[in-house]
Backbone atoms as SQL, in Angstrom:
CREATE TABLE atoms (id INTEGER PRIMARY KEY, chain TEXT, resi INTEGER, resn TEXT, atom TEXT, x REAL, y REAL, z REAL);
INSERT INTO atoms VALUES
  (1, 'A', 1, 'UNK', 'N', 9.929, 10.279, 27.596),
  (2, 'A', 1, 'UNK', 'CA', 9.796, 10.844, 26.279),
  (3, 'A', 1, 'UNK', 'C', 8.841, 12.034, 26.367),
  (4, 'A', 2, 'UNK', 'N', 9.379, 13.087, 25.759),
  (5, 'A', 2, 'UNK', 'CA', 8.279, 14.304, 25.702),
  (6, 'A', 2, 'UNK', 'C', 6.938, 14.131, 25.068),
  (7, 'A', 3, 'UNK', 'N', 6.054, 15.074, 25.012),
  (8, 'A', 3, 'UNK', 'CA', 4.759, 15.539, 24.614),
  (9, 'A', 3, 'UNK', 'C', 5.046, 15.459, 23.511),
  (10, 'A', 4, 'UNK', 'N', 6.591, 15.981, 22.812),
  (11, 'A', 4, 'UNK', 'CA', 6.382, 16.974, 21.133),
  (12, 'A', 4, 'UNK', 'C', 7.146, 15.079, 20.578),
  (13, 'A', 5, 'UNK', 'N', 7.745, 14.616, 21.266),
  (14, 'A', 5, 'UNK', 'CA', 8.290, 13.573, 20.970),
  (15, 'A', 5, 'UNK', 'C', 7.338, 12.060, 20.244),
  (16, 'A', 6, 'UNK', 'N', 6.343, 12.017, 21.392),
  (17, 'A', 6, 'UNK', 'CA', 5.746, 11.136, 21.710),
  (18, 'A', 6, 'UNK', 'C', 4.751, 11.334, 20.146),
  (19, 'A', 7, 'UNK', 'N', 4.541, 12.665, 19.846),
  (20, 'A', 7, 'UNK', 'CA', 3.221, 12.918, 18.971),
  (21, 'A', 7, 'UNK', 'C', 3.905, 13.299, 17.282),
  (22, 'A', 8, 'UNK', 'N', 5.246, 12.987, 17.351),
  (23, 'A', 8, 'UNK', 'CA', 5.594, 12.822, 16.418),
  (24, 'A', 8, 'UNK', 'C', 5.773, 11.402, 16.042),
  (25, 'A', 9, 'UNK', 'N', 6.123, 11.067, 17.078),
  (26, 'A', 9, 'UNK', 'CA', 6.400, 9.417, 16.143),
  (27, 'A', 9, 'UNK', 'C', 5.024, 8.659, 16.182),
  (28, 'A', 10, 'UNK', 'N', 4.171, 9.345, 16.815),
  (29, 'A', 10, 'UNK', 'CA', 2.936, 8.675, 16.264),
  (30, 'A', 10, 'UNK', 'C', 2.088, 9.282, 14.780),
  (31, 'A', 11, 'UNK', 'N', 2.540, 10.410, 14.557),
  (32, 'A', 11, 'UNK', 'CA', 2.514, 11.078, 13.348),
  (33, 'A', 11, 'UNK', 'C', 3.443, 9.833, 12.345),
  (34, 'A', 12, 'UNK', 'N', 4.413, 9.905, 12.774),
  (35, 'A', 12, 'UNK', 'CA', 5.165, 8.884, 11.838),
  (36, 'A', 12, 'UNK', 'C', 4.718, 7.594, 11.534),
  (37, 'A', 13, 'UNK', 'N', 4.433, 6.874, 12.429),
  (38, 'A', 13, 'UNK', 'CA', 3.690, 5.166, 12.566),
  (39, 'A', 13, 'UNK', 'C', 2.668, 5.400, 11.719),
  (40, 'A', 14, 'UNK', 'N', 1.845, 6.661, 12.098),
  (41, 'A', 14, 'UNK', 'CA', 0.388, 7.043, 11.055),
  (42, 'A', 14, 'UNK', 'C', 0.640, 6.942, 9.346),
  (43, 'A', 15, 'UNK', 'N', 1.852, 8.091, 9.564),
  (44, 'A', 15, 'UNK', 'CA', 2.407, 7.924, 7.990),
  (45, 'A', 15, 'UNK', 'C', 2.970, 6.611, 7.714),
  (46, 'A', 16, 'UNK', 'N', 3.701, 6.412, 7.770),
  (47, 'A', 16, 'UNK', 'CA', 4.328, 4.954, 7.778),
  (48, 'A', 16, 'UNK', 'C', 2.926, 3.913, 7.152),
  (49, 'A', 17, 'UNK', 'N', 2.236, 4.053, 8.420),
  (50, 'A', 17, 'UNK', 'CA', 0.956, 2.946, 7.954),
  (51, 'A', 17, 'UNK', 'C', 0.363, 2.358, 7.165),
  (52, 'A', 18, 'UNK', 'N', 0.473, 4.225, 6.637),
  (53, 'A', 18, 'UNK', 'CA', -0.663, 4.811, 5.333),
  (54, 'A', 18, 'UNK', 'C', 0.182, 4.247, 3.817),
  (55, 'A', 19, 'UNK', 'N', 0.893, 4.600, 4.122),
  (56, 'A', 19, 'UNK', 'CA', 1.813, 4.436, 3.147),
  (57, 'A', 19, 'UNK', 'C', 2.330, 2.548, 2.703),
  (58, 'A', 20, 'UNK', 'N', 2.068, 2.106, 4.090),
  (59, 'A', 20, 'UNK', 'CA', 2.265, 0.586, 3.546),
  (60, 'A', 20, 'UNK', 'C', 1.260, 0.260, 3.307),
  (61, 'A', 21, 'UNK', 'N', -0.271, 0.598, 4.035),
  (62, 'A', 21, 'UNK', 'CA', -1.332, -0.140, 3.159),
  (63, 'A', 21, 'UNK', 'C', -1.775, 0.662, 1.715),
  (64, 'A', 22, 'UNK', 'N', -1.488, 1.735, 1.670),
  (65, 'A', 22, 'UNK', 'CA', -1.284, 2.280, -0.102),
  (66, 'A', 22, 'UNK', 'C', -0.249, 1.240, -1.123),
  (67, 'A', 23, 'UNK', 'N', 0.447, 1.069, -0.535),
  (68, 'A', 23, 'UNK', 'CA', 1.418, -0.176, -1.410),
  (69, 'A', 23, 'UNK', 'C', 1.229, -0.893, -1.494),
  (70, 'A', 24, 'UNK', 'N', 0.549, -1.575, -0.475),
  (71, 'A', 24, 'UNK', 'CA', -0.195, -2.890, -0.721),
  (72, 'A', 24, 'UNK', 'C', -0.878, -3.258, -1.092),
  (73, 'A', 25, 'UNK', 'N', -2.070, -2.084, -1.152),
  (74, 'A', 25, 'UNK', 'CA', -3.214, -2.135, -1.815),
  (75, 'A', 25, 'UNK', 'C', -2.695, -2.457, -3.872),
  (76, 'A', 26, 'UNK', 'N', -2.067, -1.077, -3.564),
  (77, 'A', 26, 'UNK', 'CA', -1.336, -0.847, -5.167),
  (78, 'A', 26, 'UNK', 'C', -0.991, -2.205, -5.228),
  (79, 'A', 27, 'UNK', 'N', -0.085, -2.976, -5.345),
  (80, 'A', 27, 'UNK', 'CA', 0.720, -3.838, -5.184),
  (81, 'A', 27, 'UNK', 'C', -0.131, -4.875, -5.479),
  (82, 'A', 28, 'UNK', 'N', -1.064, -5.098, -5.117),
  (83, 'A', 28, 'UNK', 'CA', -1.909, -6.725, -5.468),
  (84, 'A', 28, 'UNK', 'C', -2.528, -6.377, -6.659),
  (85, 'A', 29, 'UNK', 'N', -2.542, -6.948, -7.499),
  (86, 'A', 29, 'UNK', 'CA', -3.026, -7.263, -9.099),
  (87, 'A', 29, 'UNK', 'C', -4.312, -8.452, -9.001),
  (88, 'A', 30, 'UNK', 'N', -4.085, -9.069, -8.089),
  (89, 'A', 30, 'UNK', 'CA', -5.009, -9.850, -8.227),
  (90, 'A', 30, 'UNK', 'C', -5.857, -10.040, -6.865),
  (91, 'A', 31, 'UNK', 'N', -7.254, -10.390, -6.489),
  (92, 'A', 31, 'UNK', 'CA', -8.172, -10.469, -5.396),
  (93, 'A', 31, 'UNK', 'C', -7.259, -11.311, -4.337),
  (94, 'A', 32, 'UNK', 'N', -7.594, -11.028, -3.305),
  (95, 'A', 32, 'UNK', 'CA', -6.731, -11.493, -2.126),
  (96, 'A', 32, 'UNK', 'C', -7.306, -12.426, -1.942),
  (97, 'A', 33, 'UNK', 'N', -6.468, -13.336, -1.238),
  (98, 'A', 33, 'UNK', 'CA', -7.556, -14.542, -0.894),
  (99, 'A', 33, 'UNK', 'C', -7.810, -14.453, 0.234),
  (100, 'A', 34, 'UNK', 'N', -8.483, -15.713, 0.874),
  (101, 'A', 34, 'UNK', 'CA', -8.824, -15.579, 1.920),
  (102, 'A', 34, 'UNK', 'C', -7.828, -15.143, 3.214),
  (103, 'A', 35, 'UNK', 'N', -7.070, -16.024, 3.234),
  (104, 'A', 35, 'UNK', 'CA', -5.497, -16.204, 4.125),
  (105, 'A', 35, 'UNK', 'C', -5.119, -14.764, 4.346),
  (106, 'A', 36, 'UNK', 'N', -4.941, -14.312, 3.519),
  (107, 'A', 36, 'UNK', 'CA', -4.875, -12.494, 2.876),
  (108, 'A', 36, 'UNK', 'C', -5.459, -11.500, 3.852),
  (109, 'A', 37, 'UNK', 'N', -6.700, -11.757, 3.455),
  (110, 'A', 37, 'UNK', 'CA', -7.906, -10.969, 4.615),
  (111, 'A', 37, 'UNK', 'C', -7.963, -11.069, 5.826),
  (112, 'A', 38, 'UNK', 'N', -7.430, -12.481, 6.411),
  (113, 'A', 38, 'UNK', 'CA', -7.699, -12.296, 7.469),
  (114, 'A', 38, 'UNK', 'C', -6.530, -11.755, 8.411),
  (115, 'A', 39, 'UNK', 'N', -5.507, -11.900, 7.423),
  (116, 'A', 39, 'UNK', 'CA', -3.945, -11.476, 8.060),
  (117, 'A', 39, 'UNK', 'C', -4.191, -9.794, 8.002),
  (118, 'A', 40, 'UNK', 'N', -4.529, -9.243, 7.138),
  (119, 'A', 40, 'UNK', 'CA', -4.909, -7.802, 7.339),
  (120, 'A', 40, 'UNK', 'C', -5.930, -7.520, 8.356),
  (121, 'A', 41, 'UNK', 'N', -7.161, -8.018, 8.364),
  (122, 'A', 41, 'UNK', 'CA', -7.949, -7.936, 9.365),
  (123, 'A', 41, 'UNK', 'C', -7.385, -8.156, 10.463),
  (124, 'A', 42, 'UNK', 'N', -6.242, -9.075, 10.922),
  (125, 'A', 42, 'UNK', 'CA', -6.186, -9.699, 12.092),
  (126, 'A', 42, 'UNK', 'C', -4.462, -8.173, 12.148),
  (127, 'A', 43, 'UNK', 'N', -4.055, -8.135, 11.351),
  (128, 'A', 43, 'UNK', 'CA', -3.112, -6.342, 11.469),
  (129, 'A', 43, 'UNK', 'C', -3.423, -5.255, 12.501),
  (130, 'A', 44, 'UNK', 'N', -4.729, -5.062, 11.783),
  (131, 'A', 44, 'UNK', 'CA', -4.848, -3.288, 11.866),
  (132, 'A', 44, 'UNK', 'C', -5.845, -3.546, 12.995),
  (133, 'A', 45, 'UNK', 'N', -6.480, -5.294, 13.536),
  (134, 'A', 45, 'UNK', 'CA', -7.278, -5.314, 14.295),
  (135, 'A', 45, 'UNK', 'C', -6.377, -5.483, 15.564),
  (136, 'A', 46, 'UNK', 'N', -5.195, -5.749, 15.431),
  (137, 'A', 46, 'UNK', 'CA', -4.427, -6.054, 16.718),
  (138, 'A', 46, 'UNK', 'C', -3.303, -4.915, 16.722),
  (139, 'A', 47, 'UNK', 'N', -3.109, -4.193, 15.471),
  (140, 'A', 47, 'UNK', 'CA', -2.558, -2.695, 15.955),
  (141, 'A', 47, 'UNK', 'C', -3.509, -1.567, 16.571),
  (142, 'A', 48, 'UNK', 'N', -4.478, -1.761, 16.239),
  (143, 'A', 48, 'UNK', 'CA', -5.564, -0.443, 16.673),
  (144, 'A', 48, 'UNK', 'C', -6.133, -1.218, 18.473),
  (145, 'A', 49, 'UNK', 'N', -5.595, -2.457, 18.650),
  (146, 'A', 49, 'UNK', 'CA', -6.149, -2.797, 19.916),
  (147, 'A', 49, 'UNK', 'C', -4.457, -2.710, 20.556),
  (148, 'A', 50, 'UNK', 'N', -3.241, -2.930, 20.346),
  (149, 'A', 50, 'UNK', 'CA', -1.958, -2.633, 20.738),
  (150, 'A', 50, 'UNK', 'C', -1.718, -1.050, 20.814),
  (151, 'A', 51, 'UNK', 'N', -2.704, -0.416, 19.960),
  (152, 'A', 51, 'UNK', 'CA', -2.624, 1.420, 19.893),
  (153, 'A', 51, 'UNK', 'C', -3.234, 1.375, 21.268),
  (154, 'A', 52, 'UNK', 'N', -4.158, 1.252, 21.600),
  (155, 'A', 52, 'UNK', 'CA', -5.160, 1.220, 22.759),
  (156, 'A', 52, 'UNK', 'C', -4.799, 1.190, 24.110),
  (157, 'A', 53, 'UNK', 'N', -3.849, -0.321, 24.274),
  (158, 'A', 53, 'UNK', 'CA', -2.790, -0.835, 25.398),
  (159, 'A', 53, 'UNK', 'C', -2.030, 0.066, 25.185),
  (160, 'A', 54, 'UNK', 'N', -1.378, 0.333, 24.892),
  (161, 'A', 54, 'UNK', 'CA', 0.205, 0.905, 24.595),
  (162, 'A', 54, 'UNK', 'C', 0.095, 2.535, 24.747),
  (163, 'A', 55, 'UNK', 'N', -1.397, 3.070, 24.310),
  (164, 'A', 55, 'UNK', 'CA', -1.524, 4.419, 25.027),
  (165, 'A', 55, 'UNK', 'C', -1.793, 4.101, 26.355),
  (166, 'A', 56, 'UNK', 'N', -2.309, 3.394, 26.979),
  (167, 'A', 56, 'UNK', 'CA', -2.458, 3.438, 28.217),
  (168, 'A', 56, 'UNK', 'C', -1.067, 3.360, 29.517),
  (169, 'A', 57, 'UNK', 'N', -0.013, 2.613, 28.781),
  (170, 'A', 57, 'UNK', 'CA', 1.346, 2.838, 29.663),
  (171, 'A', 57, 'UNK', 'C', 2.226, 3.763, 28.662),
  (172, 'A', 58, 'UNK', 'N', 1.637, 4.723, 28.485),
  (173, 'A', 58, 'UNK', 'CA', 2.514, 5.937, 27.670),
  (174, 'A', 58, 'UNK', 'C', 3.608, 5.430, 26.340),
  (175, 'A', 59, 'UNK', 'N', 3.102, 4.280, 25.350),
  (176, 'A', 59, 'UNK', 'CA', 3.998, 3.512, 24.351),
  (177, 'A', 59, 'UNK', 'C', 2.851, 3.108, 23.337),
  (178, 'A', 60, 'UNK', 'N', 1.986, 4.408, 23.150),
  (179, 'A', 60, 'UNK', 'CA', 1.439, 3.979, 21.721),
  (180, 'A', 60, 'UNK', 'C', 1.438, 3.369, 20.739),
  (181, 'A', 61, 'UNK', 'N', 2.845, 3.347, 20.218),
  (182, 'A', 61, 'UNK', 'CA', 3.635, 3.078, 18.787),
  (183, 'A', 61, 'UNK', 'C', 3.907, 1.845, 18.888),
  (184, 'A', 62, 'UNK', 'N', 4.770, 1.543, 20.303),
  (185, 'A', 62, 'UNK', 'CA', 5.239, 0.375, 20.424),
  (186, 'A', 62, 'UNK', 'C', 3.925, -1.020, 20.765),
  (187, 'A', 63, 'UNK', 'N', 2.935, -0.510, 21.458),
  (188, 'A', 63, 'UNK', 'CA', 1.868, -1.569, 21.613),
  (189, 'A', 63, 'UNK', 'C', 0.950, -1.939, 20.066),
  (190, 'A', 64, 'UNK', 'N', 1.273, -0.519, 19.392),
  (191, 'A', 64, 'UNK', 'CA', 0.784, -0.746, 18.053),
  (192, 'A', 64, 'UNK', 'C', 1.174, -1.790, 16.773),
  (193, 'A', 65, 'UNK', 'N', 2.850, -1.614, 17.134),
  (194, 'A', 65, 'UNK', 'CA', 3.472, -2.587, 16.193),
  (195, 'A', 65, 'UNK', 'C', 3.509, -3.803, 16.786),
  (196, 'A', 66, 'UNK', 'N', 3.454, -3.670, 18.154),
  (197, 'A', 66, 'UNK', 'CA', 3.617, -5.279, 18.633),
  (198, 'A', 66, 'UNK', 'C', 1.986, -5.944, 18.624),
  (199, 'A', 67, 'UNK', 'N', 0.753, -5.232, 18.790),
  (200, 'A', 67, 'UNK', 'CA', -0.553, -5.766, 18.289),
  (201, 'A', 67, 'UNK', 'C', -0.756, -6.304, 17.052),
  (202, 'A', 68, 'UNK', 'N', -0.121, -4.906, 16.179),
  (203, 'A', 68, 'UNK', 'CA', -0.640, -5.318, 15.091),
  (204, 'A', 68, 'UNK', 'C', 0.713, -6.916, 13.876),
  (205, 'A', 69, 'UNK', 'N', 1.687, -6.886, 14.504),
  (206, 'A', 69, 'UNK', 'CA', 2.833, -8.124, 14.512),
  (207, 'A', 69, 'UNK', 'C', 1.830, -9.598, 15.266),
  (208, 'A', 70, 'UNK', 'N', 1.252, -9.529, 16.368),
  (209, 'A', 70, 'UNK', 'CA', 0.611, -10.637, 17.351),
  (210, 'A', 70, 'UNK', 'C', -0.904, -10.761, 16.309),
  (211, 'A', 71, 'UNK', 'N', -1.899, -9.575, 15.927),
  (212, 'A', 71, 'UNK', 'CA', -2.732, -9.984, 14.948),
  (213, 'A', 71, 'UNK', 'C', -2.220, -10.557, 13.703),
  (214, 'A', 72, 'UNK', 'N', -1.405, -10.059, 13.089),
  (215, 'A', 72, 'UNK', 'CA', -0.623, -11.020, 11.529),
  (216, 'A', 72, 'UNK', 'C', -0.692, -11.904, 11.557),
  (217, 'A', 73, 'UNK', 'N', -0.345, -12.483, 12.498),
  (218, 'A', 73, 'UNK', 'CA', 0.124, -14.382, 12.060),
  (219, 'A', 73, 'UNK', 'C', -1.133, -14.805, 12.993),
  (220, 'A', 74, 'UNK', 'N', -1.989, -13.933, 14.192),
  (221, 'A', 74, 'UNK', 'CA', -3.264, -14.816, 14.395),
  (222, 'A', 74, 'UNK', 'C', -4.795, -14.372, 12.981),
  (223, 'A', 75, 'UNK', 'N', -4.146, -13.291, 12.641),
  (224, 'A', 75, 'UNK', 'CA', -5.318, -13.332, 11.215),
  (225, 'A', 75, 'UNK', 'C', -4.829, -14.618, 10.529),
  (226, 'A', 76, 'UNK', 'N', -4.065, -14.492, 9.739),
  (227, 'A', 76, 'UNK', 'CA', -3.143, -15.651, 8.827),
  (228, 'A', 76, 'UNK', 'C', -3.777, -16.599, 9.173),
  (229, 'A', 77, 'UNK', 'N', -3.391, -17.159, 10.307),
  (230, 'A', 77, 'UNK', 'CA', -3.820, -18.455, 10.664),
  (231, 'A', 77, 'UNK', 'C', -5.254, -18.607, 10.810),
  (232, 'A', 78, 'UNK', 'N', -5.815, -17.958, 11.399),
  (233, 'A', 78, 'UNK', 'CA', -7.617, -17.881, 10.846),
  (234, 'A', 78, 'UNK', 'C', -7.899, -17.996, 9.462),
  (235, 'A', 79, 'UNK', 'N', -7.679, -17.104, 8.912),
  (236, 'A', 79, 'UNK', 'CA', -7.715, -17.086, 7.128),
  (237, 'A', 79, 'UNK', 'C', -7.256, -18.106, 6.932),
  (238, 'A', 80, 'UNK', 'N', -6.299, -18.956, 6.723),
  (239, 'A', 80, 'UNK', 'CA', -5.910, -19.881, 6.141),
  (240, 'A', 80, 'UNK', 'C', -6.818, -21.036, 6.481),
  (241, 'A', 81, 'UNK', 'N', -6.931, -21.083, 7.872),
  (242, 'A', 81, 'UNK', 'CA', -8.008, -22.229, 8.224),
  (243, 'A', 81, 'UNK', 'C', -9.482, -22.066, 7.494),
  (244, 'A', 82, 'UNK', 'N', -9.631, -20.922, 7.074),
  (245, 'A', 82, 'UNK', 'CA', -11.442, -20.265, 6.384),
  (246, 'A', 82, 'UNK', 'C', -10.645, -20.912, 4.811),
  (247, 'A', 83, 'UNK', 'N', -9.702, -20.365, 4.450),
  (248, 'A', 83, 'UNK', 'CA', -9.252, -20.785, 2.869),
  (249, 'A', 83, 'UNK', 'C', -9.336, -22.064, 2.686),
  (250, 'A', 84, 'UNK', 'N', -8.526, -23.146, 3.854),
  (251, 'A', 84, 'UNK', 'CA', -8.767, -24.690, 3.448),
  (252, 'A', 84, 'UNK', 'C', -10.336, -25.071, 3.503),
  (253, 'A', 85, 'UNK', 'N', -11.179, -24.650, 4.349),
  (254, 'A', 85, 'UNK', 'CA', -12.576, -24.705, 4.336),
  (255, 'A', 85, 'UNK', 'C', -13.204, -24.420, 3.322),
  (256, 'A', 86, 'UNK', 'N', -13.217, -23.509, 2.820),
  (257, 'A', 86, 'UNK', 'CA', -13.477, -22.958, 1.595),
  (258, 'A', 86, 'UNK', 'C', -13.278, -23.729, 0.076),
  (259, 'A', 87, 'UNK', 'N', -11.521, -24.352, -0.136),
  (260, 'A', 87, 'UNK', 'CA', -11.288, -25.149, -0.919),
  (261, 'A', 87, 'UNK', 'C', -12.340, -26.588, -0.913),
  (262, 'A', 88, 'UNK', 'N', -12.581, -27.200, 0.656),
  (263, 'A', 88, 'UNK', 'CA', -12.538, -28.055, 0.714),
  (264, 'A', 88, 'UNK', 'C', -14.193, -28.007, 0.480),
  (265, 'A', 89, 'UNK', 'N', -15.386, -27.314, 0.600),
  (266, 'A', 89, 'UNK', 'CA', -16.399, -26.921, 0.236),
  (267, 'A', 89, 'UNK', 'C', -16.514, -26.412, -1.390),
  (268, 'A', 90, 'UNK', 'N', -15.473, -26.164, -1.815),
  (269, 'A', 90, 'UNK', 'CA', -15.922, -26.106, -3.281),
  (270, 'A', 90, 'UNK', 'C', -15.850, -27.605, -4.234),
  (271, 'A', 91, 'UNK', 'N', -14.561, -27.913, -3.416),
  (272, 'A', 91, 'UNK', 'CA', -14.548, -29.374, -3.930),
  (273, 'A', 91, 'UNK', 'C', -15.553, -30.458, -3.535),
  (274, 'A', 92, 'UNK', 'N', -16.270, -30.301, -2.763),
  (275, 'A', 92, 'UNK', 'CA', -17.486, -31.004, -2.267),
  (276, 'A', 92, 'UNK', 'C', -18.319, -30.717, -3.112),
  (277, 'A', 93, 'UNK', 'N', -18.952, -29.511, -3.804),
  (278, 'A', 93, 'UNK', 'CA', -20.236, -29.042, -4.560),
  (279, 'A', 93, 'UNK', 'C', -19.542, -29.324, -6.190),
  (280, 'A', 94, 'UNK', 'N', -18.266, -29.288, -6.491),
  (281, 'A', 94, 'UNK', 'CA', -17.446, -30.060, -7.573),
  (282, 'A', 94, 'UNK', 'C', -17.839, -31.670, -7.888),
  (283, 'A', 95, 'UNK', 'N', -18.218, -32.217, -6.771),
  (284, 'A', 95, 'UNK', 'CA', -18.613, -33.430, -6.434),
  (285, 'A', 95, 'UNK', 'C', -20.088, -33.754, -6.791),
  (286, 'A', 96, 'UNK', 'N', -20.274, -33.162, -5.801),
  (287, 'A', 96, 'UNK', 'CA', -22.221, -33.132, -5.926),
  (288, 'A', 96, 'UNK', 'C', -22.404, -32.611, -7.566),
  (289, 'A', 97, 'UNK', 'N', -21.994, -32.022, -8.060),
  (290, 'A', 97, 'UNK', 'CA', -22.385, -31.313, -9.458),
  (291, 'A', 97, 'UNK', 'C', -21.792, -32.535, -10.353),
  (292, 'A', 98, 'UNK', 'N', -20.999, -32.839, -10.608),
  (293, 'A', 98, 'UNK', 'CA', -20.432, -34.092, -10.928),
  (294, 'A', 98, 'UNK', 'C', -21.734, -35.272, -10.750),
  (295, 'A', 99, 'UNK', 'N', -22.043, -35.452, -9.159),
  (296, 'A', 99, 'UNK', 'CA', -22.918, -37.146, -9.237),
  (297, 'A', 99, 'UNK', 'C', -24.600, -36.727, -9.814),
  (298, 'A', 100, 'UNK', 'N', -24.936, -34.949, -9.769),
  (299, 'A', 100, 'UNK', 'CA', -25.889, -35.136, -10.650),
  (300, 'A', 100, 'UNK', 'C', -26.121, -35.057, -11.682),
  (301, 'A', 101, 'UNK', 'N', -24.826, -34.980, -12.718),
  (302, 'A', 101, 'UNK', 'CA', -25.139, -34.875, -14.216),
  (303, 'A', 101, 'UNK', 'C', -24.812, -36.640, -14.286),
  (304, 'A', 102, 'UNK', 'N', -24.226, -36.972, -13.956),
  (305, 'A', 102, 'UNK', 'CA', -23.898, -38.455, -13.739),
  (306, 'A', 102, 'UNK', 'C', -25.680, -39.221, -13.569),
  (307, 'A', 103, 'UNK', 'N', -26.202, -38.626, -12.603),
  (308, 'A', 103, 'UNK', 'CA', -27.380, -39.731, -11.881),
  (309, 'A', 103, 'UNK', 'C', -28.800, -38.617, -13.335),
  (310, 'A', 104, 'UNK', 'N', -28.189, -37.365, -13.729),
  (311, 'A', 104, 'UNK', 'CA', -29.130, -37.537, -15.162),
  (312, 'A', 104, 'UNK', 'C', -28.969, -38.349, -16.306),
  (313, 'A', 105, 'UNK', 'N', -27.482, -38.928, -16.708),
  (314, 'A', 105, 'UNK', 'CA', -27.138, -39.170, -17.778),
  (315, 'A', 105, 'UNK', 'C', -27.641, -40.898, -17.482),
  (316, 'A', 106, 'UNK', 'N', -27.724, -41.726, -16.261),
  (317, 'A', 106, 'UNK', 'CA', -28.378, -42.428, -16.390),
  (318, 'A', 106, 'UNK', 'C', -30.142, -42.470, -15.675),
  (319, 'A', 107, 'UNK', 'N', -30.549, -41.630, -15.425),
  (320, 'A', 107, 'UNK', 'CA', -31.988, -41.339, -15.855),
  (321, 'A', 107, 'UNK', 'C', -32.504, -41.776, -17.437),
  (322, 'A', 108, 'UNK', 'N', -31.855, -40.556, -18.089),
  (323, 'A', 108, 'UNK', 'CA', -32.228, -40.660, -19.510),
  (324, 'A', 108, 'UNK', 'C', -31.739, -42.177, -20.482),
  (325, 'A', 109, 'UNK', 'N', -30.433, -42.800, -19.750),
  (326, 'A', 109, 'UNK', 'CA', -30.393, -43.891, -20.061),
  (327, 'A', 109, 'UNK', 'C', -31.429, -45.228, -19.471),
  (328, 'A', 110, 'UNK', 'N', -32.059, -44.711, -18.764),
  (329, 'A', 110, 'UNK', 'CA', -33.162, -45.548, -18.073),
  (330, 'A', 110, 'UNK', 'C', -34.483, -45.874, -18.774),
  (331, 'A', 111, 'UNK', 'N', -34.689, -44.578, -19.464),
  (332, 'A', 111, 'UNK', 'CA', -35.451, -44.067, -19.964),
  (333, 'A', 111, 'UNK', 'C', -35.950, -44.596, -21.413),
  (334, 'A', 112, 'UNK', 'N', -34.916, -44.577, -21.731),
  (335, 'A', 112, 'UNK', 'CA', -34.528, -45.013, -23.605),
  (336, 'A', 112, 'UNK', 'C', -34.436, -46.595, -23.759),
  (337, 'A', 113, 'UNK', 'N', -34.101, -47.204, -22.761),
  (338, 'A', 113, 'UNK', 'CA', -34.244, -48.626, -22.061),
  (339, 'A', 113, 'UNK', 'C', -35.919, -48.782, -21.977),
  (340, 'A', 114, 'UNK', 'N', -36.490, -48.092, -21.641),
  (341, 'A', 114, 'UNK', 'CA', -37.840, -48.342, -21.137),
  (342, 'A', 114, 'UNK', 'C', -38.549, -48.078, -22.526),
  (343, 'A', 115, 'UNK', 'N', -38.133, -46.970, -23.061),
  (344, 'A', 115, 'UNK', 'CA', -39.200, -47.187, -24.301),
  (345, 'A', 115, 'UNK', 'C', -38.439, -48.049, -25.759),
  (346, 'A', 116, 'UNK', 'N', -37.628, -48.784, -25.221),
  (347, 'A', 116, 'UNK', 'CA', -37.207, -49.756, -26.307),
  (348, 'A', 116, 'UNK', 'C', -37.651, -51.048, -25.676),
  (349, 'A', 117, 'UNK', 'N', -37.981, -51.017, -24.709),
  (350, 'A', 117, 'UNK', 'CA', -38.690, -52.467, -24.188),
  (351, 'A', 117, 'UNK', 'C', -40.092, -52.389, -24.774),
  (352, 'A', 118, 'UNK', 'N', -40.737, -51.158, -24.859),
  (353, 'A', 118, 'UNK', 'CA', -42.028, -51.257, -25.075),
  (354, 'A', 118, 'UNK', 'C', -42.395, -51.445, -26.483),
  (355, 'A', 119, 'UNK', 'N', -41.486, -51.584, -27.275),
  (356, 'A', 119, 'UNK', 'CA', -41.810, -51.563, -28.487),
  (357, 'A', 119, 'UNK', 'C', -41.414, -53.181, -29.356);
């Protein structure tokens, strides 16, 4: 593949790029979740490291899409494992917040017990 070849279609992948994370960005209405983040993080972190490889045996583009395809589903799967963690830590402090209005409501019932004995 030529010089003028090679630096166009990486012009293109560039555009291309730009243009899908502009849509995507656009495109979400609502905060990403975790799962989300890390599949993007784990994208542009395994296309910009597939850009890297892939310039080095003269296939920029191609080490790019295949990095950043091999980061997707290993972000994903990170994120998702941080998201169930996450759920599963809120529902824990859901808990704890729960057994201490619980362990006040019989405090004060302890309480009202104690000064009706004294009287």
């Amino acid at each position: 593949m030529s010089r003028e070849k090679e630096a166009s279609m990486k012009r293109l992948l560039v555009i291309f790029g730009a243009l899908c994370l502009i849509t995507v960005s656009l495109g979400c209405s609502a905060p990403l979740s975790t799962r989300e983040k890390g599949a993007g993080i784990g994208a542009l972190g395994g296309a910009a490291a597939g850009g890297i490889i892939g310039a080095a045996v003269h296939h920029p583009a191609a080490g790019a899409l295949i990095g950043g395809a091999l980061g997707l589903g290993a972000g994903a799967l990170v994120g998702d494992q941080m998201q169930g963690q996450e759920q599963k830590q809120q529902e824990q402090q859901r808990q704890i917040d729960q057994n201490q209005l619980e362990l006040e409501r019989q405090r004060r019932d302890l309480d009202k017990v104690k000064r009706q004995s004294e009287y």
